[in-house]
C-alpha positions as CSV (number, residue, x, y, z in Angstrom):
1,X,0.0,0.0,0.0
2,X,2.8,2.3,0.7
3,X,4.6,1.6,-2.7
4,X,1.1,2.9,-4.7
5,X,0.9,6.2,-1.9
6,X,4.0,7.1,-2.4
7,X,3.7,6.9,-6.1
8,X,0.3,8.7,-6.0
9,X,2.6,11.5,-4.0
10,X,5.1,11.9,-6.5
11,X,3.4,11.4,-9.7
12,X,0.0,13.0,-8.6
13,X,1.6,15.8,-6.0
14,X,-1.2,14.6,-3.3
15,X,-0.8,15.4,0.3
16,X,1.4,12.8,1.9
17,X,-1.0,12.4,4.7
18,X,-3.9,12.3,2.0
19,X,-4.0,7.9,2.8
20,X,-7.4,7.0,1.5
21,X,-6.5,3.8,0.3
22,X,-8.3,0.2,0.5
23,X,-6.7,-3.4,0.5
24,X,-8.6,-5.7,-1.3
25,X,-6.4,-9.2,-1.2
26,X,-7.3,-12.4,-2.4
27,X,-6.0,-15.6,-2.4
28,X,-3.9,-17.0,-5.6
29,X,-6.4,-19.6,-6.5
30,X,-9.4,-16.8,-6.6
31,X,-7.7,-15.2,-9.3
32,X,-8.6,-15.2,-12.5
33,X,-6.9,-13.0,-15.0
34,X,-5.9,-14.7,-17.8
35,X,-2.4,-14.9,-17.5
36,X,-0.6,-17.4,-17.6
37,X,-0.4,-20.4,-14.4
38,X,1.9,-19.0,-11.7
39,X,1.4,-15.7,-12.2
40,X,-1.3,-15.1,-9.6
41,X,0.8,-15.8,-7.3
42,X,2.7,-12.5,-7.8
43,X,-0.2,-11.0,-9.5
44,X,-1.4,-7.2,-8.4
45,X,-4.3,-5.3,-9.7
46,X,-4.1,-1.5,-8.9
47,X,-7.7,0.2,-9.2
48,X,-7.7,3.9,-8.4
49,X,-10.3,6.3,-8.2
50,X,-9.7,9.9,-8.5
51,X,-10.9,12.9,-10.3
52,X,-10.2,13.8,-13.6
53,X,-8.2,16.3,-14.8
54,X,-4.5,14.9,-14.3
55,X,-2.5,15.6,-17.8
56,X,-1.2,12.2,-19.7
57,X,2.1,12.8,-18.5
58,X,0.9,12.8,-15.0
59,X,-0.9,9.3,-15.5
60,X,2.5,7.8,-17.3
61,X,4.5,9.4,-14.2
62,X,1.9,7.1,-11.8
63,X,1.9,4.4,-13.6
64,X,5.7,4.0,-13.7
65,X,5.9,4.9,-10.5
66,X,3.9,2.0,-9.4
67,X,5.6,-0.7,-10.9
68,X,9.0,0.4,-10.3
69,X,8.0,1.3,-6.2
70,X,6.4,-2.4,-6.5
71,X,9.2,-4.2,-8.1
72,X,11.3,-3.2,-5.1
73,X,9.4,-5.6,-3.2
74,X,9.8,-8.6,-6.1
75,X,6.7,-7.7,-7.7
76,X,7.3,-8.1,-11.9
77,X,6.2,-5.1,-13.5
78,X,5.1,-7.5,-16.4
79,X,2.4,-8.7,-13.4
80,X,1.1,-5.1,-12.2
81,X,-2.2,-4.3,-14.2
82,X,-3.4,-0.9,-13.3
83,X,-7.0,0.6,-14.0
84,X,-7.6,4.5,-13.3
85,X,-11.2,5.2,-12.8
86,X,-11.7,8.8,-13.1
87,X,-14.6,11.3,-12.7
88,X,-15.4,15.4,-11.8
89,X,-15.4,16.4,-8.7
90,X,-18.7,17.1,-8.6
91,X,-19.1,13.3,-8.4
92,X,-17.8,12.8,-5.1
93,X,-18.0,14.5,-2.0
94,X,-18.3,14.5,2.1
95,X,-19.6,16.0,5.0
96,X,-23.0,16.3,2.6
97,X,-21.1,19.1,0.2
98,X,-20.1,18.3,-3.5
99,X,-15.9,17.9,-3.8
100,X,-16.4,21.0,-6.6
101,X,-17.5,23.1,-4.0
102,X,-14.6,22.8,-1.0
103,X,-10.9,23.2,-1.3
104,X,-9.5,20.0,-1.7
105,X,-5.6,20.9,-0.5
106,X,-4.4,19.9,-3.3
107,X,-4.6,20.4,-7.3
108,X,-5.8,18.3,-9.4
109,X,-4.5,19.6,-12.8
110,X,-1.1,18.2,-12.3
């Protein structure tokens, strides 16, 4: 979990302390993913919801970012799938008010 915060830090410019971040683990034999046999043993899917408006370069940053910070800990990048699932700010929100409408302490055109 660290290794994807610290590369949403660097590559996104979010807060360090901003950790909203859910572990979702599953054993190798619940896997499916269509690769080949072995691989789930090492296999790690990265989902990430955010909102839009990072630039391409941004998103490349990330997603190099993530395999390299994983591959420190023996994960092959060739096994690191990531999805980025974005939306508007108005989209989200807390505390009853719409994300669009509070500052967020951070930018999100990066």
């Amino acid at each position: 979990m660290n290794a994807v915060h610290d590369a949403l830090v660097a590559a996104f410019k979010i807060p360090v302390e901003d950790r909203f971040i859910r572990l979702a683990e599953f054993a190798p034999h619940a896997m499916v993913n269509g690769l080949h046999d072995g691989v789930s043993d090492t296999y790690v899917r990265v989902t990430i919801d955010c909102f839009s408006g990072r630039s391409i370069a941004a998103k490349r940053e990330l997603y190099r970012e993530i395999v390299d910070r994983l591959g420190e800990h023996g994960v092959p990048r060739e096994h690191v799938s990531i999805l980025l699932r974005e939306g508007p700010p108005e989209n989200g929100g807390a505390g009853g008010v719409a994300a669009s409408d509070y500052d967020l302490g951070f930018e999100i055109n990066v």
